[in-house]
C-alpha positions in Angstrom: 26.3 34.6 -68.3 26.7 38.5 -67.6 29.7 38.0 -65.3 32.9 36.2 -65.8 36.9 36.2 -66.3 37.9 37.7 -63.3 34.7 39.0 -61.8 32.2 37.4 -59.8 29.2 39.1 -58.4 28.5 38.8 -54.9 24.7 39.0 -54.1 23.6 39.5 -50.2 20.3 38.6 -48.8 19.5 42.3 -48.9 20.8 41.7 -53.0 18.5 38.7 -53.5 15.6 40.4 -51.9 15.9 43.8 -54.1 15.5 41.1 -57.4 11.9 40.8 -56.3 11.7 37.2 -56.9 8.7 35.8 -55.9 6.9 32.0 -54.8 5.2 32.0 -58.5 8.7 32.6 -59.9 10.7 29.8 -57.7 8.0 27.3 -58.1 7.7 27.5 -61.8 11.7 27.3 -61.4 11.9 24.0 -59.3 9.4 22.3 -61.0 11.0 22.5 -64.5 14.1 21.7 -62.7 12.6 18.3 -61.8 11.3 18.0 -65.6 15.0 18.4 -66.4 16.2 15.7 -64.0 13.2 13.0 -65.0 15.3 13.5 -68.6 18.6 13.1 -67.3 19.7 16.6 -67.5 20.7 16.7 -64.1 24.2 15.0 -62.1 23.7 16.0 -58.4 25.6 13.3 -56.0 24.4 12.7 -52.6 25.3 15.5 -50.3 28.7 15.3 -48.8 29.0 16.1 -44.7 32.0 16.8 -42.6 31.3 16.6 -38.8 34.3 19.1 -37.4 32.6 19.4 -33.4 29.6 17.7 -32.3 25.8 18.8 -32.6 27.2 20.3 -35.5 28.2 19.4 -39.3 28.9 21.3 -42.8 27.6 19.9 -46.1 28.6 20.4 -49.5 26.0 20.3 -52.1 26.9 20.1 -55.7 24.8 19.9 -58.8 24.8 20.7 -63.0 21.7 21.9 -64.3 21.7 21.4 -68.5 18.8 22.4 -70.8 18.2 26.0 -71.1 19.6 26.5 -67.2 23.0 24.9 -68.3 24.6 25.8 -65.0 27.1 24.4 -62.3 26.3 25.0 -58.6 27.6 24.4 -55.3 25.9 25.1 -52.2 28.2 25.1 -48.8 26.4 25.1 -45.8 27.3 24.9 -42.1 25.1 24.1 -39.0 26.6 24.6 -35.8 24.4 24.0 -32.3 24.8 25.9 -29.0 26.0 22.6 -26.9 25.6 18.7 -26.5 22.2 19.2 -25.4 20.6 21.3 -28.1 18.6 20.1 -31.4 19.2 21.3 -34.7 16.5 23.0 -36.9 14.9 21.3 -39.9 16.4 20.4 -42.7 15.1 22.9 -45.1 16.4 25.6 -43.1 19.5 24.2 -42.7 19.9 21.3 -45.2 20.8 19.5 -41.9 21.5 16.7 -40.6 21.9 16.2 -36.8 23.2 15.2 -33.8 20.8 15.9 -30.5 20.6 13.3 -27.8 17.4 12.6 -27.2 15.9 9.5 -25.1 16.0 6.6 -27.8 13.0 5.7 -25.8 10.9 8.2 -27.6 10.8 6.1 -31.0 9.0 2.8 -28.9 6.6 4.9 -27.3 3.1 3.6 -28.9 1.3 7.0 -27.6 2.2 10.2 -30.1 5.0 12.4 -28.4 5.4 15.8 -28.1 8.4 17.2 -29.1 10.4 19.5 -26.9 10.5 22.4 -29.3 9.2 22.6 -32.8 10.9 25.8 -34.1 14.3 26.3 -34.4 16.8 26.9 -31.4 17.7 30.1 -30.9 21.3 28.5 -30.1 21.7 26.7 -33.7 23.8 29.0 -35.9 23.7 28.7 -39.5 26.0 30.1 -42.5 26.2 29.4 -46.1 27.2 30.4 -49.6 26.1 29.0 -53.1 28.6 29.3 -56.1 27.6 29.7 -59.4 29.7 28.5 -62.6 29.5 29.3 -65.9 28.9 25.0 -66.8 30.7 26.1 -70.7 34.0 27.7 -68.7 34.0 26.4 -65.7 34.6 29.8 -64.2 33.3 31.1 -61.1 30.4 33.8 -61.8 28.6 34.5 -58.5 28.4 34.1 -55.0 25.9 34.5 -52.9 24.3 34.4 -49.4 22.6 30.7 -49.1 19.8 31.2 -46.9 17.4 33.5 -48.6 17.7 30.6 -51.3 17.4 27.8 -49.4 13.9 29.4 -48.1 12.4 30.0 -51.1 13.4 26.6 -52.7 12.0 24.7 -49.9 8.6 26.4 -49.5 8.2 26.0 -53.9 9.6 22.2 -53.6 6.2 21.5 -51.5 4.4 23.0 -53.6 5.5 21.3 -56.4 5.2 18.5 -54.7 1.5 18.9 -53.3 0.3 20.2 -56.6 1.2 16.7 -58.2 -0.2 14.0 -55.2 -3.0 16.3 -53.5 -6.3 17.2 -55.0 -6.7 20.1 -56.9 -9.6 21.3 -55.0 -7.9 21.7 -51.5 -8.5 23.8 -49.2 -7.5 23.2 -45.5 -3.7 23.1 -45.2 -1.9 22.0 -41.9 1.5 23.2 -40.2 3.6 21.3 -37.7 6.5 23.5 -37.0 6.0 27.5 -37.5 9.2 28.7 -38.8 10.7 30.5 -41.8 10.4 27.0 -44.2 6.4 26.8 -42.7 6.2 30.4 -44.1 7.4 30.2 -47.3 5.4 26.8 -48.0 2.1 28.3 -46.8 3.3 31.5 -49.2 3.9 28.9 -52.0 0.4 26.3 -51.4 -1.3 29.9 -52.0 0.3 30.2 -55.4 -0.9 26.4 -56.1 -4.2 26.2 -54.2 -6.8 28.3 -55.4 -9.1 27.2 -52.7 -6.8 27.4 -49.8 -8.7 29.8 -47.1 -8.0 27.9 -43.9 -4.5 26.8 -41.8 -4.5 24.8 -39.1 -0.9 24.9 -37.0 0.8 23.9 -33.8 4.7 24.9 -32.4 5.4 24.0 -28.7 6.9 27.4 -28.6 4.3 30.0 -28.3 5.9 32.8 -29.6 6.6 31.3 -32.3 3.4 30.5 -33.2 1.7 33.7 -32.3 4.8 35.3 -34.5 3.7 33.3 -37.2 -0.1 33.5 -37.0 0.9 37.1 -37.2 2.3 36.9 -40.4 -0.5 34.8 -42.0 -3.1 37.5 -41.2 -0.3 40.2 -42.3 0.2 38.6 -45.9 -2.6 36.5 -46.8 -5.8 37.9 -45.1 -8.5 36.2 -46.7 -6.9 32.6 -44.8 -8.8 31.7 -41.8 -5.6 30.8 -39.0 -6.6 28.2 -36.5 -3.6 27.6 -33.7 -4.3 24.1 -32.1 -3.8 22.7 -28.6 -1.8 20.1 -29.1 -0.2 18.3 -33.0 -2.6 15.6 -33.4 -5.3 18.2 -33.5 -3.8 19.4 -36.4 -5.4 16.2 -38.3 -8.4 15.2 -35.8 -10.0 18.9 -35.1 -12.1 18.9 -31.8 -14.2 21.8 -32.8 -17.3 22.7 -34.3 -18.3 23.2 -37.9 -16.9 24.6 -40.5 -13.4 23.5 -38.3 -14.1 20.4 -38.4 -13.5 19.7 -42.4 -10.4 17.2 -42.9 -6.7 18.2 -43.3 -5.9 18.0 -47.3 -2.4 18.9 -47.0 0.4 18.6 -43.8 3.4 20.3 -44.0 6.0 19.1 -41.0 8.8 21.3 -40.3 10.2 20.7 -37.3 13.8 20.3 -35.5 15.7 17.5 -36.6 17.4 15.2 -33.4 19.3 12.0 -33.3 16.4 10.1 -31.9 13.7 11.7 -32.9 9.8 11.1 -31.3 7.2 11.4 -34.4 4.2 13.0 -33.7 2.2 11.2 -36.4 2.0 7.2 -36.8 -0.3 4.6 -38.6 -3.6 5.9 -36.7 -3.0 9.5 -38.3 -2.9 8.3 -42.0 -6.1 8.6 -43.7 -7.6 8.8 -47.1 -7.4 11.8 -48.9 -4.3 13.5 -47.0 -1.3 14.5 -48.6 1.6 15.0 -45.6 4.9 16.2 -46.9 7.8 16.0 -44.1 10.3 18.6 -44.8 12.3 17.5 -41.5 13.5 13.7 -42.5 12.0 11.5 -40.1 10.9 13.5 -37.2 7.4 13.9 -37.6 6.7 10.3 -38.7 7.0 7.2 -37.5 7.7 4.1 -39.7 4.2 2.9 -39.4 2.7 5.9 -41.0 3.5 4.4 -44.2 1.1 1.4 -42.9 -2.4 3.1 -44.7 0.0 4.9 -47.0 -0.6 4.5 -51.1 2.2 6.6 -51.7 5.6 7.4 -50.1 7.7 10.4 -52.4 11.3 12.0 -52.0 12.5 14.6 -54.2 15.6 12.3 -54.7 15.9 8.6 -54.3 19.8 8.4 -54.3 19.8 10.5 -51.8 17.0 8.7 -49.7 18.2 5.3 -49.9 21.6 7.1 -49.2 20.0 8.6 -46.0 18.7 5.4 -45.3 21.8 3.6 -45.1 23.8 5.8 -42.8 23.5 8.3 -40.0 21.1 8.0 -37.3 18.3 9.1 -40.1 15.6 6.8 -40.9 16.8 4.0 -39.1 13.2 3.1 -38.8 12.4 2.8 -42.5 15.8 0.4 -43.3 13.0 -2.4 -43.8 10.6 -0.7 -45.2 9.3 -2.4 -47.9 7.0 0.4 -49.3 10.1 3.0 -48.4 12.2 0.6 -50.9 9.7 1.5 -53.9 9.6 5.1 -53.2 8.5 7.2 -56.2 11.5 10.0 -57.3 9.4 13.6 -57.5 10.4 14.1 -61.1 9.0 10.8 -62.4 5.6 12.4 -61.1 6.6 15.9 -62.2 7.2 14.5 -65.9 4.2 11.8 -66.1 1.2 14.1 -64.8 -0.6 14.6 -61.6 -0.4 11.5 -59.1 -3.4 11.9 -57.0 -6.6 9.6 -56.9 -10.1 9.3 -55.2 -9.0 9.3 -51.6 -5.4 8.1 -51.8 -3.1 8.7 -49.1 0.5 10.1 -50.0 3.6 10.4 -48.1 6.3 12.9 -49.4 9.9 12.5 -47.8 11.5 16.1 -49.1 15.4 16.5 -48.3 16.4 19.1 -49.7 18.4 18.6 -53.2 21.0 20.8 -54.7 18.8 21.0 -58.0 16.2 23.4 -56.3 19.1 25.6 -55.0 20.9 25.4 -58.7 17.7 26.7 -60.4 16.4 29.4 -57.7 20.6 30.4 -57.8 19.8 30.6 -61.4 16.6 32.6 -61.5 18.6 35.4 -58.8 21.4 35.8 -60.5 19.9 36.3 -64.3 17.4 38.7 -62.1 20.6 40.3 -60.6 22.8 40.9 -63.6 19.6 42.9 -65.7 19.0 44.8 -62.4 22.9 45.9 -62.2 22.3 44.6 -58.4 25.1 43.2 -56.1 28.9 44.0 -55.9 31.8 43.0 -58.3 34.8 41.3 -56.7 37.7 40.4 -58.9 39.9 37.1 -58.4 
């Protein structure tokens, strides 16, 4: 590494952004990360929370990268929420987990619910660094701002993800939720997608979604945007032709609550679509997995370990098909998943490997661009 004894480099958002990294760069980064951890070249425990008000929590995020990356990482992230009665945003964008206090009520209901808000609170504050260390010293070589990361790694991660279980040949992508993760995974399913020309997507909060329709247009013109009425539209178009050719890819990214209402259940799963829930549970409803071939996390310690606690798939605890869930990297190493008209079901938490790697990728990036500031210890 470039840095070390007594210096560490500090690298801003503004830093991070000035290396020019790019989707390409970060997916081709994750996804040989996940090589590396289908071989065993990865030790990344469960992520640790601390809880120090409510509505709000802190989690610590370690991980060691070997192979060629050989590096040790630690991301520290905080969420904290405007008040008792606020949610907290998904878990991409904040790694979260969360405390809102919603009516328990809205799991039960047997019609899909709307949630309040899809994008994320205005009110919900979040801060975060990642450290980098030299794995053969131990020493502390950088730290940097967390969120720009975070983005990035979340948007390639469902990529990587819907490059392995959808069909090559996809074209019409969906969006529940139209934030900053939403963004960066539409930017990333271009890298992936050839054939990708048309997004469908929904957000409760209008300005949100004409914000993000704005950006679609802005950045990737030759994708046709379609803003629906209402979520379930999102999968059962009630327009004309050419709108009315099926979803091949979902992406939900919406607020995380305590007790959440999922939009989608076992009437929404069909052949042939790939959904990938970048919010834990709040999109989907237990019986989703019903028609579902598939279910997928990006790490199953740390799905069975969000299983077992927390008011976080409390649904899925019996789940027999959420029991046999597939890790990511055992798809990532053995080839591409999807057949015919299968139906997958990707669970994607949010794993300190996709933060050590993108970390990585910045920091080489930084060093031969003599970009960010020296501190000494």
């Amino acid at each position: 590494m470039c840095d070390g004894g007594r210096n560490v480099r500090f690298l801003s958002k503004e830093d991070q952004l000035r290396t020019g990294l790019t989707p390409k760069d970060v997916i081709a980064a994750v996804e040989h990360g996940f090589r590396l951890k289908s071989v065993g070249k990865v030790e990344m425990p469960p992520k640790l929370g601390l809880h120090p008000r409510p509505e709000c929590f802190s989690h610590a995020m370690p991980c060691y990268v070997g192979g060629e990356i050989d590096v040790s990482c630690t991301k520290w992230i905080s969420v904290y929420s405007g008040g008792p009665s606020s949610v907290i945003s998904g878990s991409h964008s904040t790694d979260s987990s969360s405390s809102s206090s919603s009516s328990s009520s809205s799991r039960e209901s047997s019609q899909p619910a709307q949630p309040a808000s899809l994008s994320p609170p205005t009110c919900c504050r979040t801060s975060g660094v990642i450290i980098l260390n030299d794995a053969a010293t131990g020493i502390p070589v950088s730290i940097m701002d967390c969120g720009h990361i975070t983005t990035l790694r979340t948007g390639a991660a469902a990529a990587v993800a819907a490059k392995y279980l959808a069909s090559e040949s996809s074209s019409t992508i969906a969006v529940l939720g139209c934030g900053k993760i939403a963004l960066s995974s539409v930017a990333s399913l271009v890298e992936t997608f050839p054939h990708f020309d048309y997004l469908r997507c929904y957000d409760t909060n209008p300005e949100a979604l004409c914000s993000f329709t704005a950006q679609i247009n802005k950045q990737f013109p030759h994708v046709t945007v379609q803003n629906c009425t209402n979520a379930t539209e999102l999968l059962s178009p009630q327009t004309t032709t050419p709108l009315t050719r099926p979803t091949d890819i979902l992406i939900t990214a919406t607020p995380m609550t305590q007790n959440p209402a999922p939009t989608f259940t076992n009437v929404h799963s069909q052949p042939g679509l790939t959904a990938i829930a970048l919010d834990y549970d709040a999109s989907f409803d237990e019986s989703y997995t019903v028609n579902c071939d598939t279910v997928v996390t990006d790490d199953f310690t740390q799905f069975q370990s969000a299983r077992g606690k927390g008011p976080y798939f409390s649904a899925f605890k019996a789940n027999a098909l959420c029991d046999r869930a597939v890790d990511l990297a055992h798809i990532v190493s053995g080839g591409h998943c999807s057949s015919g008209n299968k139906c997958h079901l990707a669970f994607l938490l949010g794993i300190a490997m996709e933060d050590a790697v993108t970390a990585k990728l910045v920091y080489d990036r930084a060093c031969s661009m003599n970009i960010g500031t020296q501190l000494h210890l």
